[in-house]
C-alpha positions in Angstrom: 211.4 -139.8 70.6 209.5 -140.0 67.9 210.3 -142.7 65.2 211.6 -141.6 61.5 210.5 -143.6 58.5 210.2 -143.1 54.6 207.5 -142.4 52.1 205.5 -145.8 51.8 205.7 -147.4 48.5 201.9 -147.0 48.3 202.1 -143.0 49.2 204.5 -142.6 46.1 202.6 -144.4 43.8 199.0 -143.3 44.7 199.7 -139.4 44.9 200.3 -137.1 41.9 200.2 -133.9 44.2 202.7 -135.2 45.9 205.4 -133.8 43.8 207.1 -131.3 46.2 208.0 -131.4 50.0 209.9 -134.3 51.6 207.5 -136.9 51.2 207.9 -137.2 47.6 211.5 -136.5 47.8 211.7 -139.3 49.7 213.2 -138.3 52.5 212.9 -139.3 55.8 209.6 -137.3 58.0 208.3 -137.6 61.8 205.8 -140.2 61.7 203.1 -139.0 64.0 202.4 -140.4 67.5 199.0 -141.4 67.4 197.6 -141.4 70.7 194.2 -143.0 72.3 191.0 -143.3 70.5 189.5 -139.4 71.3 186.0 -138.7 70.8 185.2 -135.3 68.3 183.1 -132.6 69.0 184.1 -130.5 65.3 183.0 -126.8 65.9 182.4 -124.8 62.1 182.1 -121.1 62.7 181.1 -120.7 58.9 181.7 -117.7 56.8 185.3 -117.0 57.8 186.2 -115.1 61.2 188.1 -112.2 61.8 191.5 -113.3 63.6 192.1 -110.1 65.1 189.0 -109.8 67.3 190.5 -112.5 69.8 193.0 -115.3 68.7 195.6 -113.2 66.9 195.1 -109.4 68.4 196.8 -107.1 66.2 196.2 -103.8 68.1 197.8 -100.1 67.0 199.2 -100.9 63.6 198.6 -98.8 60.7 198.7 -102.4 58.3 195.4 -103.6 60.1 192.4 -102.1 61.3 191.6 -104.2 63.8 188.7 -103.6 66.8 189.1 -101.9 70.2 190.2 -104.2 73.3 193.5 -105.1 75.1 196.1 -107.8 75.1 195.3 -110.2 77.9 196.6 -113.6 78.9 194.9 -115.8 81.1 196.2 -119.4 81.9 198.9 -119.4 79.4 196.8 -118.1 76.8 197.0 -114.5 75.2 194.0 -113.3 73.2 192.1 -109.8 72.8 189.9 -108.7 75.4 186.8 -106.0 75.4 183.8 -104.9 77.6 182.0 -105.8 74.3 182.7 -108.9 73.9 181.8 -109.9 77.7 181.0 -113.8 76.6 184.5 -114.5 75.2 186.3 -113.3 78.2 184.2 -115.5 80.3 185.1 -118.7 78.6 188.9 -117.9 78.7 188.8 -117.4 82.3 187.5 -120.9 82.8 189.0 -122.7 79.8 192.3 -121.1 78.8 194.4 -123.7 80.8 193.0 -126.5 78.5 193.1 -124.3 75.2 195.6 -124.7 72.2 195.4 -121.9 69.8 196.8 -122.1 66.9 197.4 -119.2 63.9 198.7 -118.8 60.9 196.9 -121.6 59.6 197.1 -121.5 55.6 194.1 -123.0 53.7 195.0 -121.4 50.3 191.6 -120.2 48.6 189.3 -117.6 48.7 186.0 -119.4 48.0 184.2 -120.7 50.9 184.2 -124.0 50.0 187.1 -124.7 49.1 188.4 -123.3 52.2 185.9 -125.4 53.8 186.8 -129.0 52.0 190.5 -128.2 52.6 190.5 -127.5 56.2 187.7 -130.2 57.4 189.0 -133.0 54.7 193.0 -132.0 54.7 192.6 -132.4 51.0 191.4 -130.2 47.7 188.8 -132.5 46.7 184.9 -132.5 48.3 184.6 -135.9 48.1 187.2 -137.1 50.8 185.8 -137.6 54.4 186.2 -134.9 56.7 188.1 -135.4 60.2 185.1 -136.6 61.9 183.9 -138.9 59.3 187.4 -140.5 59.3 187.2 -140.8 63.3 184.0 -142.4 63.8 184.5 -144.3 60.7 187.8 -146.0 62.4 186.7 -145.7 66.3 183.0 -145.8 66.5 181.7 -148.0 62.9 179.5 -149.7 65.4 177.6 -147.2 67.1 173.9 -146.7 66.2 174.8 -142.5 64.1 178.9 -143.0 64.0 178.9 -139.5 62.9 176.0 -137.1 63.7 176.1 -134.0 61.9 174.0 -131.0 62.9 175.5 -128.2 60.9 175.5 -127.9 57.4 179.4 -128.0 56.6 180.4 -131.5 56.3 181.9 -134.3 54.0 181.4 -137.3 54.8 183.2 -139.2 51.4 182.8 -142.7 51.1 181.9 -143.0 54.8 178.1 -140.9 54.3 176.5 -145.0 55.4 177.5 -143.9 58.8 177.0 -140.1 59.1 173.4 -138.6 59.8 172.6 -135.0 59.0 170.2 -133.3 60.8 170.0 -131.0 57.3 169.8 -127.9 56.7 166.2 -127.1 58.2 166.6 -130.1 61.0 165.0 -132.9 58.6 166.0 -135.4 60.7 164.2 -133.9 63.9 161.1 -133.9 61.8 161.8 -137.2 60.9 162.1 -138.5 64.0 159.2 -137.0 66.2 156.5 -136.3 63.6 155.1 -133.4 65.8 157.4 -131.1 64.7 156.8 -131.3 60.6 154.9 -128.8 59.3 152.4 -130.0 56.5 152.5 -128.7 53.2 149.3 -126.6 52.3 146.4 -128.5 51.4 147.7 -131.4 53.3 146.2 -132.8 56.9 148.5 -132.9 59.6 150.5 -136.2 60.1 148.3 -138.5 62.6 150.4 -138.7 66.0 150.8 -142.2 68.3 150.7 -141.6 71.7 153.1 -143.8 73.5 150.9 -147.5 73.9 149.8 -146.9 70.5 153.5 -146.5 69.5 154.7 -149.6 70.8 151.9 -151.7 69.5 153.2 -150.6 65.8 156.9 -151.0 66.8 156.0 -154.3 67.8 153.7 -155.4 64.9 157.2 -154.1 62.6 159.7 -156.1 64.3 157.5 -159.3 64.4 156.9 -158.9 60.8 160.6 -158.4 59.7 161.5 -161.4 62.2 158.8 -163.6 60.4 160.8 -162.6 56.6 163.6 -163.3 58.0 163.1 -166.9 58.7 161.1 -167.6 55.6 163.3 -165.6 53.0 166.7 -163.9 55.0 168.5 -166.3 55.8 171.6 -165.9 53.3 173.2 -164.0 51.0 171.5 -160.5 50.4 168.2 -160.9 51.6 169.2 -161.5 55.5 172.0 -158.4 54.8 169.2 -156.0 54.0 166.6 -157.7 56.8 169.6 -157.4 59.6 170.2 -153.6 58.3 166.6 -153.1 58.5 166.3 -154.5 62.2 169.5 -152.8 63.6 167.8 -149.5 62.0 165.2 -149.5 64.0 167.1 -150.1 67.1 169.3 -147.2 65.4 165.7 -145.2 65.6 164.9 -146.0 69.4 168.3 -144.3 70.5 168.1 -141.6 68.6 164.9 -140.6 70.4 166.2 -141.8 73.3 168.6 -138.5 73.7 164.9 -136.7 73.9 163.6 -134.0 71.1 165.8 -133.7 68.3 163.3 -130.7 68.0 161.4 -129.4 64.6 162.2 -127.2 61.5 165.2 -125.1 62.5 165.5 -126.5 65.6 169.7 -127.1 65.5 170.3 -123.5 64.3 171.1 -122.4 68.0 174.4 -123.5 68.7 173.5 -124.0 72.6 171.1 -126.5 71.5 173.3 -128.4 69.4 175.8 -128.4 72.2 173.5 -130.4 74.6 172.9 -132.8 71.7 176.1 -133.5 71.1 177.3 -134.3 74.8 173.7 -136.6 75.1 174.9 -138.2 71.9 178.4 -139.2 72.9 177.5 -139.5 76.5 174.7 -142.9 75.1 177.4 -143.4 73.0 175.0 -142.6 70.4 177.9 -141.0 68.1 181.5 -141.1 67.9 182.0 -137.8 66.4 179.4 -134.9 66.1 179.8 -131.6 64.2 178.1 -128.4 65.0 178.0 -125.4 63.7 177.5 -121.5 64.1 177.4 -118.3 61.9 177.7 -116.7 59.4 181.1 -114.4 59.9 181.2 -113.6 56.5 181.4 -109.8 57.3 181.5 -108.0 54.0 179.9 -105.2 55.3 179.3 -103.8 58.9 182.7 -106.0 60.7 181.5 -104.9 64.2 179.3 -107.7 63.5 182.1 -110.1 64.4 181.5 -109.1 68.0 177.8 -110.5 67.7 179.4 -113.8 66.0 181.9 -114.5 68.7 179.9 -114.1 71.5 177.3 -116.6 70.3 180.3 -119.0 69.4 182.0 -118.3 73.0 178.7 -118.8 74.7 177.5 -122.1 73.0 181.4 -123.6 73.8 181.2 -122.6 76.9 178.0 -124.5 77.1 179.7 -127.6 75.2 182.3 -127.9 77.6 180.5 -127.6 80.9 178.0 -130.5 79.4 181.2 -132.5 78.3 183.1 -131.6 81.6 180.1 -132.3 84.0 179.5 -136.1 82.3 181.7 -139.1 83.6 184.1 -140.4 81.5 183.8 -144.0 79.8 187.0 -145.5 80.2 187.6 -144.6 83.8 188.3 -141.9 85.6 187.7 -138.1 84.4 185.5 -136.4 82.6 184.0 -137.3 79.1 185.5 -134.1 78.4 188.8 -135.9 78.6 188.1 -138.4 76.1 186.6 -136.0 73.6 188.6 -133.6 72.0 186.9 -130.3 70.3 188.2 -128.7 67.3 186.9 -125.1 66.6 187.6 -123.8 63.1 186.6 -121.4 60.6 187.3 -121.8 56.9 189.2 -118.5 56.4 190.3 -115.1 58.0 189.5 -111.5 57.2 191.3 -109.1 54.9 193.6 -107.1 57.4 192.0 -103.4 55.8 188.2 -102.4 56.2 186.4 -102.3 52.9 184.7 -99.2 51.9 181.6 -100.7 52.9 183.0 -101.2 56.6 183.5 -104.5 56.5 186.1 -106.9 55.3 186.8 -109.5 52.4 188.0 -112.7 52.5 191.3 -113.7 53.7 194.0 -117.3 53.0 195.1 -117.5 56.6 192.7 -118.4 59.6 193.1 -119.8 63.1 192.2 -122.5 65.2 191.1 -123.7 68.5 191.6 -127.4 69.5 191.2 -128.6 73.3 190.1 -131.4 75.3 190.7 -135.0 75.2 193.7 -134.9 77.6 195.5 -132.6 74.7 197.7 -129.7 76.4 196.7 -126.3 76.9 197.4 -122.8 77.8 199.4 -122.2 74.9 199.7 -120.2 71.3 201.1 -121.6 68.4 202.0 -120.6 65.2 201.9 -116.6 65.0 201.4 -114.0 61.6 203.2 -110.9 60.4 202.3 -107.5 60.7 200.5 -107.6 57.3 198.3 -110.8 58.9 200.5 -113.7 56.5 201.2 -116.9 58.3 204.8 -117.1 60.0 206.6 -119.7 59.3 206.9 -122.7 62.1 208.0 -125.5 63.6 205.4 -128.8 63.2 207.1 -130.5 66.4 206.8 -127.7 68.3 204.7 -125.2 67.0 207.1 -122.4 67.6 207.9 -119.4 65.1 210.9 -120.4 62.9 212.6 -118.9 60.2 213.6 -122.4 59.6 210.0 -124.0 59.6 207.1 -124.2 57.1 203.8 -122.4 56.5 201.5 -124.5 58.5 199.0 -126.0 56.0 195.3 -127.5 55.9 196.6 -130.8 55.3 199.6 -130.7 58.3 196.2 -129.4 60.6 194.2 -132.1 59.6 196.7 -135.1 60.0 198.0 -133.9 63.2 194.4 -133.5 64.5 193.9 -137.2 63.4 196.9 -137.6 65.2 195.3 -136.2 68.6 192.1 -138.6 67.7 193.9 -141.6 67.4 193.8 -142.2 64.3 197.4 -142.9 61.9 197.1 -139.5 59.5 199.5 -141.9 57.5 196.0 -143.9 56.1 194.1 -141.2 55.1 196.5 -138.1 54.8 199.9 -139.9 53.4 201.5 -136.9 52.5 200.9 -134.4 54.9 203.7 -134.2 57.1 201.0 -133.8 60.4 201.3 -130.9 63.1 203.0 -132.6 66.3 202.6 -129.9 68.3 198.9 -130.7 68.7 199.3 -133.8 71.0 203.3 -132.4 72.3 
């Protein structure tokens, strides 16, 4: 049973916003049950999905024009099925039993970034850390890129020392493998090592910052900065060592960045690695969510089979086990086409969380007719009259929660979603 406590002295104090719900009533809440230390695989399908294609079907009601397909369910999970979107059916049939999908899931803006802070942060302000930061900031500080980022959507706070970006044109592959820049005009192409020639230098740097070490690193700041310097290059060496980070645009595909991220946590290169696919921001031409879904559906299928097909660390199972992956987008689509076809942007999305010895084959949360979020029960996840509107920050602190991670530290007054980890 799950122990009850009240808001912590430091909560009430350090929290303005916290001005309505029970927290800052101070009544008593479920404090969540954290579980094992989970590794993150945090999937963005940016630009905002459209519900209706498969996690919340909506099919013959005048309120919402939603796409053609049937009502399935398939290992405890019920989604929307259709010759067109052949990809999507394919990962249910070998997934669903490990799936949680949750709807109804409020994030309260129309702007895609503030959707985007609120549901990857928990919080209205871009310069919190994100879910992933947070977890390899508290499980994995040690590791050579805590928190390898190979999307663009991403917030790393006061934790950005341990995340690594690949950037928005895969900088970082660039950076690592010279091969794959591409010299500005004008300029000669960068002079490339073979692999003798390579160690020689690597040498020739480590033998140098060993030798200003002892004269001048020692103590105090100097040997700080000389030790960073050293462990970076051993940082460098596994980097490469999960083979071609690749060049310029490289990380775009999201099958690509789905075998990076299982090298990286398999080397226990990363504790947490986001990845990212899109754009679903259909404004015009919504048939276009088809095209979107099957490239997300295809690259998770990818993700999981990698994940799945990799020992686990901590024995027994798969490193599938130990990693739970978290697929969101930042918002929903209007429930009416727009006069150009396609739809606007809409306050209430969906998720998909699985993995990480979480359970599956099951919906939770629901919507209306008119595609606003039901209300529902945190513990259990079930539709109830009785419940609340399940919000960003309840999403993020319960998927801290299912990470290992106290919410309470980082999210103090978001009462957490349970039913993640029940």
């Amino acid at each position: 049973m799950r122990t009850m406590r009240t808001l912590r002295r430091r909560s009430f104090l350090g929290a303005a916003a916290a001005t309505v719900g029970l927290g800052a009533l101070g009544l008593p809440r479920a404090r969540a049950e954290v579980g094992a230390a989970k590794n993150l695989v945090l999937v963005v399908a940016y630009g905002g999905w459209d519900t209706t294609y498969v996690f919340d079907p909506k099919p013959g009601l005048a309120s919402i024009d939603a796409p053609t397909g049937d009502i399935v369910e398939v290992g405890g999970v019920q989604f929307f099925d259709d010759p067109s979107r052949p990809a999507t059916r394919a990962f249910f049939d070998a997934w669903a039993d490990r799936c949680t999908v949750v709807n109804g899931l409020q994030v309260q803006s129309l702007v895609h970034a503030d959707c985007s802070k609120r549901l990857l942060t928990g919080t209205q302000s871009d310069t919190n850390p994100d879910v992933g930061a947070i977890a390899a900031f508290v499980h994995g500080a040690e590791r050579p890129v805590p928190y390898f980022v190979l999307g663009q959507t991403s917030y790393a706070g006061p934790y950005a020392s341990i995340s690594s970006r690949a950037g928005t044109a895969n900088q970082l592959g660039t950076l690592v493998d010279l091969q794959y820049g591409y010299p500005a005009d004008g300029v000669a192409a960068p002079v490339l090592l073979d692999g003798d020639e390579q160690a020689l230098v690597r040498a020739h740097v480590a033998a140098r910052a060993e030798r200003v070490r002892a004269a001048r690193g020692l103590a105090g700041e100097n040997r700080s900065r000389i030790e960073a310097f050293i462990a970076s290059l051993d940082r460098g060496d596994v980097l490469r060592s999960i083979g071609p980070v690749g060049g310029l645009e490289f990380t775009r595909d999201l099958g690509v960045q789905a075998d990076l991220a299982v090298d990286a946590l398999d080397r226990e290169l990363s504790w947490a690695v986001q990845i990212e696919t899109g754009s679903f921001d259909t404004h015009t031409d919504n048939s276009m969510q088809i095209v979107q879904h099957e490239l997300l559906f295809g690259g998770l299928a990818q993700l999981l089979a990698g994940l799945d097909g990799r020992p686990g660390k901590h024995g027994g199972g798969s490193l599938l086990d130990e990693t739970v992956v978290a697929v969101v987008s930042e918002m929903g689509r209007t429930p009416k086409l727009n006069a150009g076809g396609g739809k606007d942007h809409w306050p209430v999305t969906s998720a998909l969380v699985l993995g990480g010895g979480l359970p599956g084959g099951r919906v939770l949360g629901g919507t209306t007719d008119a595609l606003a979020a039901r209300p529902m029960d945190l513990d259990t996840g079930a539709s109830a009259e009785s419940g609340v509107q399940l919000q960003y920050g309840n999403f993020a602190a319960g998927l801290l929660a299912a990470l290992g991670v106290d919410p309470e530290d980082h999210l103090p007054n978001a009462e957490p979603f349970h039913a993640l980890g029940a």
